[in-house]
N, C-alpha and C positions, 0 to 999 in steps of 0.2 A: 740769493734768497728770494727775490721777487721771482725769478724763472720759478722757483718750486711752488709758489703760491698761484702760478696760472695754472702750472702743469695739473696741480693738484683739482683747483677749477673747471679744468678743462676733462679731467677726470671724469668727476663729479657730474657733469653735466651730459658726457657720452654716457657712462652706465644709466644716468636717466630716462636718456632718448633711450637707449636699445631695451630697458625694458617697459618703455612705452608701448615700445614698435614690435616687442616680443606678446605681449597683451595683445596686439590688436591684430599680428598673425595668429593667435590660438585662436581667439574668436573668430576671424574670420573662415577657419581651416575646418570649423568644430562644425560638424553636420544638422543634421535636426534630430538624428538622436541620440546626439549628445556623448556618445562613446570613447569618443576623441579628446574628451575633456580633463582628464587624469594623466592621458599619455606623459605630459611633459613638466607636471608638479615639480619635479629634481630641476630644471631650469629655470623657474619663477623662483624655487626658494635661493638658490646659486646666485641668481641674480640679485636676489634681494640683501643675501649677505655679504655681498663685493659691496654695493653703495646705493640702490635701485631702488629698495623700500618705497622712498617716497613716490618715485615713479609707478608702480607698482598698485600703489595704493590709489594714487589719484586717478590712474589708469583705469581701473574697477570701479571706480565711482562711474567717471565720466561713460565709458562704454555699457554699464551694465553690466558687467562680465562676472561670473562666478561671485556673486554679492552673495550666495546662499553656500557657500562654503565657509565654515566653522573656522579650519584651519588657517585659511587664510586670511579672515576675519578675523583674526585676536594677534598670530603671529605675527602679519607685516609690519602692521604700528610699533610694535616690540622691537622688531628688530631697526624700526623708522629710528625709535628714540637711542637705539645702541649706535646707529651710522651719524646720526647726527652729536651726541656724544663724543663718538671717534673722531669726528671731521674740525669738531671744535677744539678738542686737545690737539690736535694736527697743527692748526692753526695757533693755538697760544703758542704753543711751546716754538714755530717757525719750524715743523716739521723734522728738529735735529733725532729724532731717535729712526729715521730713513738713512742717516748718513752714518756708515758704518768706518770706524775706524780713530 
């Protein structure tokens, strides 16, 4: 039981970094005019609905990055409070509805 609660931690905390690190390649990739900035919207939301929200969110403060997007602007926190939700029934319950059988 304790193995699934690192696993799950450890989870948690890669999907974070990679959509840190996924934020801060767009930005940096994204030209001056800006045309590059839409490309990869299907990645940041992907990422955010596997467990990244937060990352995602904090990421766009910290860097500046796409602050003037709408969509991303109202969605991440949404789907922040759905992952964090998910991650807390995960945890009460000791993650049994992973174990199939």
């Amino acid at each position: 039981m304790v193995l699934l609660y690192i696993i799950m931690a450890v989870y948690i905390a890669a999907v974070n970094f990679y959509a840190v690190m996924l934020i801060r390649s767009q930005r940096d990739d994204e030209g001056d005019d800006g045309k590059t900035a839409h490309r990869s919207d299907g990645k940041i939301i992907l990422t955010a609905l596997l467990g990244g929200a937060i990352g995602i969110y904090c990421a766009m403060f910290a860097m500046r990055y796409r602050l003037k997007n709408l969509l991303f602007m109202i969605l991440m926190p949404v789907i922040a409070v759905v992952n964090i939700y998910f991650f807390y029934v995960a945890f009460k319950s000791g993650a049994t509805f992973f174990i199939v059988g």
